[in-house]
N, C-alpha and C positions, 0 to 999 in steps of 0.2 A: 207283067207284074201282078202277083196278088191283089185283090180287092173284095173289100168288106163293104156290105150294105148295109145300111141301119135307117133309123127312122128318125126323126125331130119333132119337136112340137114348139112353135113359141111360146116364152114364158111369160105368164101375167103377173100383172102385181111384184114388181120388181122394188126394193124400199119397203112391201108392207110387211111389217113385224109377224113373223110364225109363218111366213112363205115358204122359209127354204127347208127348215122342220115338217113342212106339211112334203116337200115334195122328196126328202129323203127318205120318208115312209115311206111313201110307194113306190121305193124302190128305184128311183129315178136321180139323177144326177145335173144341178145346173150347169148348162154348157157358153160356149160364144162361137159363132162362128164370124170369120173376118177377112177381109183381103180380096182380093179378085177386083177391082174397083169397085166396090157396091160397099155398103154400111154394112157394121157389126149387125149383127142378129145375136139376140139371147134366145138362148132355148132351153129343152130338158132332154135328155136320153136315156135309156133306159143305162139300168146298173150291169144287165145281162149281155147289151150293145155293146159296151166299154171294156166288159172282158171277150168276148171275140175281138177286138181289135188288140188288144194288149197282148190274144195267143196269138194272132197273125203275126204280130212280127213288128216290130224299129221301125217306122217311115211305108207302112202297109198304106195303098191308097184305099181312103173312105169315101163312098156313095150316100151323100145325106138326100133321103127324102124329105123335103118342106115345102108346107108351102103348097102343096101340089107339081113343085119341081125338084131335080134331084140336081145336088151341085157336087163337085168331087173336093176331095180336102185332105189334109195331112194331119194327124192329131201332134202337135207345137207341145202341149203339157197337158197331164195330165196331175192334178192335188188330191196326196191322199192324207186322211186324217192321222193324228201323230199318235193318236193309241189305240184307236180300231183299228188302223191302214185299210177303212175304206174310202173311196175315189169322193170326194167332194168338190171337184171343181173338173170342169175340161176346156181345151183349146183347141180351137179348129179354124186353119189356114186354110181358105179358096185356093185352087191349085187350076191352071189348065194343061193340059198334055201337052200344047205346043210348046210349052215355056222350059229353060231351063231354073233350076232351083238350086241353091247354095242348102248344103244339110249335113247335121252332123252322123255319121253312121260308125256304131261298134265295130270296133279291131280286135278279135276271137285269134288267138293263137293255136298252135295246131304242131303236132310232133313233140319231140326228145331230142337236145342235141347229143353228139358223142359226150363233149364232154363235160354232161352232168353226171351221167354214168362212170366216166371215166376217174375224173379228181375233184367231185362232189361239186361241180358250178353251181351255183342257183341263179335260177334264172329271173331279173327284172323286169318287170313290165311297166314301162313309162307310161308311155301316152297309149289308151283303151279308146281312144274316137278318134276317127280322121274326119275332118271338114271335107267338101266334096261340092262338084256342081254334076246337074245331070237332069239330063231331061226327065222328068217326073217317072216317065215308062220304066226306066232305067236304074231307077235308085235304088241301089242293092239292102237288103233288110240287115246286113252285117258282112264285112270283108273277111275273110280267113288266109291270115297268115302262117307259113309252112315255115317253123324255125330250127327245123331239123339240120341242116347245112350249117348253121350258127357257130362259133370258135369263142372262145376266152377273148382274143385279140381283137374282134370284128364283132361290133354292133351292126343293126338296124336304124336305119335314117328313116323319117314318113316319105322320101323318092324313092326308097327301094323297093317299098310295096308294090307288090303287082295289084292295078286296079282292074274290075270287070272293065268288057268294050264298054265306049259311051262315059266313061267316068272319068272326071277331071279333077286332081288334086289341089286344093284351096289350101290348108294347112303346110305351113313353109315346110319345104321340102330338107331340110337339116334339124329339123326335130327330131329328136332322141325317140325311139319307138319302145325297144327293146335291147336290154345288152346283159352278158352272164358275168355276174359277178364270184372272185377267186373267195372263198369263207375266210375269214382271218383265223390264223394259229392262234389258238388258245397260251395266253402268258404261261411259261412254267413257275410256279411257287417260288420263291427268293429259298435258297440252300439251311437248312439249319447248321449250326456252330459243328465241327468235327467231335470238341471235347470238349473239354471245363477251361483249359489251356488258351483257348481261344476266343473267348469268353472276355469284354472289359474286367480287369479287376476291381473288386468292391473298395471302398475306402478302409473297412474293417481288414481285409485280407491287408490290402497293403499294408497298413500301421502295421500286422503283425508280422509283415517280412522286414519291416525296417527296426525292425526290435530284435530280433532274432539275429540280423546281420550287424545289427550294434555290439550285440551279444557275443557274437564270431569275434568281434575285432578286436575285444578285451581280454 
């Protein structure tokens, strides 16, 4: 599996007022890193670190230098600001190779059934993550499903996915993945009247057919 290296620094002055202002200048991002049995570490990373990890990929394993020692890690989250969308915050889980790890990884669709082409299906996509365990080596950056074989009649379940070797599915396996749904007919418009004939009669008409025919009978 892919792997990204980067660097860390612990971060000082955690609580003092104009800290995290100072360290977003330079271009730097406060982090955590956690788990592995050892205590959280705060730290900072570079802004330039955090997009190499973001082009690598979903669940890319990270190499943090700290410390003078390098730990290996999964980035859990990453926070971005709500009107720049830059990264203001990061998480980093301790990982060891031996271990297996429960994680969620993208479900990327792939192909054209017949019959979209066919009587216009459009295709649903339910559930875009599957849960998964797998040993860290193992943990695919995104699954790709092939839904070309797909039918009007016959959904996708999350057991029918074919998983990479090494990959165990967590998410219940009768979860809705993908299904083609038929477009609904367009209502046609209610008919308009043939002629005047068919037409309620107005009160005014009427009066003057029962005057007329009072008229006949005299």
């Amino acid at each position: 599996m892919e792997k990204v290296s980067i660097s860390a620094v612990t971060r000082e002055g955690i609580g003092v007022k104009g800290t995290l202002s100072q360290i977003r200048a330079e271009k730097k991002v406060p982090a955590v890193v956690y788990g592995g049995h050892k205590e959280p570490v705060s730290v900072t990373v570079s802004v330039k670190d955090l997009e190499k990890i973001v082009k690598a990929g979903k669940n890319t394993i990270v190499e943090i230098a700290l410390n003078g020692e390098n730990e290996l890690a999964l980035v859990k989250e990453i926070q971005y600001h709500a009107v720049t969308d830059n990264p203001i915050h990061a998480d980093f889980q301790r990982v060891s190779m031996k271990d297996k790890m429960d994680v969620v990884v993208p479900l990327k669709l792939e192909g054209t059934p017949a019959d979209v082409t066919n009587y216009g299906a459009i295709v649903e996509h339910i559930l875009r993550e599957l849960e998964v365990r797998a040993l860290v080596s193992a943990i695919p950056h995104e699954i790709v499903l092939d839904i070309t074989p797909m039918t009007i009649n016959k959904g996708i379940l999350a057991g029918d996915v074919k998983l990479p070797e090494g990959v165990e599915l967590v998410t219940d396996k009768e979860a809705p993945v993908v299904h083609l749904m038929v477009p609904k007919e367009e209502e046609a418009p209610a008919a308009a009247p043939a002629d005047a004939a068919a037409q309620p009669e107005s009160s005014s008409t009427k009066g003057k057919k029962d005057e007329e025919g009072n008229l006949a009978k005299k």
